[in-house]
N, C-alpha and C positions, 0 to 999 in steps of 0.2 A: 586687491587684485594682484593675483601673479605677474612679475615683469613677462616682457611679452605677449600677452593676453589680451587682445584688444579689441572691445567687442562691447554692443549699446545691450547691457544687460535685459535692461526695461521691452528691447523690440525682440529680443529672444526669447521671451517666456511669451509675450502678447500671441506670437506665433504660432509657440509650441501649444500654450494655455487657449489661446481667445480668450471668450466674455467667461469662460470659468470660476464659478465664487470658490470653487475649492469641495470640499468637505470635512467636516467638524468632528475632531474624536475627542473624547475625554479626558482624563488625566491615566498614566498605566494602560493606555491601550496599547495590543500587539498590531502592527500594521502589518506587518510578516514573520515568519517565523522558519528555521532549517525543514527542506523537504517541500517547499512549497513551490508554485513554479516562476522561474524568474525569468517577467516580462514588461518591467515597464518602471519608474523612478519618479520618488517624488518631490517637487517644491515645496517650500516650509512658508505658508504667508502669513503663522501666527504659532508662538510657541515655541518648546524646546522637546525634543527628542533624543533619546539613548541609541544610537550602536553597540551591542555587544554581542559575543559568541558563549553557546556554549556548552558548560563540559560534557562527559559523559554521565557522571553523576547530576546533572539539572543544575549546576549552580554558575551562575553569570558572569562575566568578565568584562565590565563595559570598555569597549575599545575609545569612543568619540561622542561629543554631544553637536547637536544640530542645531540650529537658531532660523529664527526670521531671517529671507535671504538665501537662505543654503539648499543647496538639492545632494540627496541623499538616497540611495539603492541604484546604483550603476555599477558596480563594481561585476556585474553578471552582463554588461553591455557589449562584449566583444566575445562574448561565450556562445557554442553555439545554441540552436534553437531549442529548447524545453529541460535547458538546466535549472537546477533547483538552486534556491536558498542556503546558504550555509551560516546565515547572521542573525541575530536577532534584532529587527528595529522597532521601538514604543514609544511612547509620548511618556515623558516626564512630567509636563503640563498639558492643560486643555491646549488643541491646536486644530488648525485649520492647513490642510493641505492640498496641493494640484496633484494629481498623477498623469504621468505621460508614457506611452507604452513605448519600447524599446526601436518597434518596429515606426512607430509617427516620426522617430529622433533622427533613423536613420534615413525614411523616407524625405525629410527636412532637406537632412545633409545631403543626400542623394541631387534635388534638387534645385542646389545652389547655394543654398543656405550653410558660407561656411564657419559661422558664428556659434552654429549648436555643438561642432566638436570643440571646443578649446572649455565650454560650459562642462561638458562632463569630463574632460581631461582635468580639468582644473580641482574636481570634487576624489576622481581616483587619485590623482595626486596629494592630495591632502591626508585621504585614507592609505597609503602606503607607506608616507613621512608618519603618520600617528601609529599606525600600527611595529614600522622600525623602531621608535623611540618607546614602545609599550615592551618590544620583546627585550630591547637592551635593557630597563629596570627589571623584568623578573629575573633575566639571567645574570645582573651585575650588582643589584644594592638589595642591600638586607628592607624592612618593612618602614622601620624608621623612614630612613632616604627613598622608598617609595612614597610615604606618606606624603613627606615634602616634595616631592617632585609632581605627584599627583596634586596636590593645592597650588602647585607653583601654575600647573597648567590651568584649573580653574578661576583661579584671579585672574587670568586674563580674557577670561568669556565674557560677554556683555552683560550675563546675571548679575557678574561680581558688583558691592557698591564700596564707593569712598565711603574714608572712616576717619576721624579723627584721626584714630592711633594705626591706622594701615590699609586694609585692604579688608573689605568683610565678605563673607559668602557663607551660602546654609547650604548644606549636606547631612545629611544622619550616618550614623556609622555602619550604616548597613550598607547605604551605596557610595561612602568612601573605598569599605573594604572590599565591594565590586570593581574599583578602578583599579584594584593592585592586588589581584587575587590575594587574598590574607581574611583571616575571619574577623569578625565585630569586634570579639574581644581584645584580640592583638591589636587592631587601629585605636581602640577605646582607652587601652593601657598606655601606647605611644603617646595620643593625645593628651592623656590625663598627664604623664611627664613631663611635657613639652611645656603646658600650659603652668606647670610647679614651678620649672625653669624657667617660666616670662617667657618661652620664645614665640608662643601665642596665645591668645585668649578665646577659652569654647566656654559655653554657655548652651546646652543641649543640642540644637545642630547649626546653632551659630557661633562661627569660628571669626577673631579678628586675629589679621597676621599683620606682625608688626618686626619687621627687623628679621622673617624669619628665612629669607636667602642669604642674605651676608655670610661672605666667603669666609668668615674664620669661625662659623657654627656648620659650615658642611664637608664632607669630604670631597675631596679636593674634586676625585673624578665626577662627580655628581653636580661638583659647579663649575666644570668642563662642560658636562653635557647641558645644561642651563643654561650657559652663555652660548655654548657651538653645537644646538642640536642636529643641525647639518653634519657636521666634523663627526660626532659622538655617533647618527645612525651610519657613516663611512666606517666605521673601526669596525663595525659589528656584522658588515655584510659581507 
């Protein structure tokens, strides 16, 4: 929880939700998609989900992943009435989620309830720091130091598991090279390096990382931004 933020999570969904069990989508489903109209934001109460944008050509750029806990699609909550979509959000896994329409959040708020704004502050905040730190890797490190910046951010997602030898997490190279705009082959070849050099170990789309942030295997500015992503999205804005 963000310093400041102070707020009985549990009584603010009960609120927004009630006795709602949610609804069940599959694994790859589209929840929404650009052009659609944007009214309403969901809680995650099982599952992971993708954020991304994208290009004019069709191909993806995932911004953010979503978790049990997380509410995601507000970033259209202070927009005015029957703006559309500009993101694309899917289930990565099967998942189970609440929807709440834009107009019950603010009706909430309206009514006392000043618990429901710092809930979706706190989720725009998150996607503004994630998408500052997305635009300063394409515009400042080569694929390599994407790569590693991009798994630095996934070992620390609740998927990631302990490992003997470091840090394990499964990705395919397809939707690695969706978190750092780069194609398959480029993150395929990085990794194949990497893993010759010992700085990780893959094994089809399981990756162990072992050793592989330590500051005398990255460039300097990249374990500046690593340490001070705060400091790192300030230079860039």
């Amino acid at each position: 929880m963000s310093a400041g933020i102070l707020y009985d999570k549990r009584n603010v969904e009960a609120r927004l939700f009630g006795v709602d069990r949610g609804r069940s989508y599959s694994s790859a489903a589209y929840i929404f998609s650009p052009g659609e109209e944007a009214n309403s934001f969901f809680f995650i109460k099982e599952g992971t989900l993708c954020l991304a944008k994208e290009s004019d050509d069709g191909d993806l750029l995932i911004l953010d992943y979503f978790y049990a806990g997380d509410v995601v699609g507000v970033e259209h909550f202070f927009s005015p009435q029957g703006s559309k979509r500009t993101l694309t959000l899917m289930t990565k896994t099967k998942a189970t989620l609440l929807e709440v329409s834009y107009k019950k959040a603010a009706e909430q708020f309206e009514a006392g309830d000043k618990a429901v704004m710092p809930l979706i502050g706190k989720s725009l905040a998150r996607q503004i720091e994630v998408a500052s730190a997305k635009a300063h890797d394409l515009a400042f490190l080569d694929v390599k130091d994407r790569t590693i910046s991009a798994l630095n951010a996934i070992a620390k997602q609740p998927t990631a598991l302990s490992h003997p030898d470091g840090t394990l997490v499964r990705i395919t190279r397809s939707e690695l090279a969706q978190n750092i705009s780069a194609t398959r082959e480029m993150v395929g070849r990085v990794l194949k390096d990497m893993h010759e050099n010992k700085e990780l170990f893959v094994k089809g789309k399981t990756i162990v990382i072992n050793g592989l942030f330590s500051s005398d295997r990255l460039n300097p500015k990249l374990v500046d931004k690593l340490l001070n992503p705060r400091q790192a999205a300030l230079k860039i804005a």
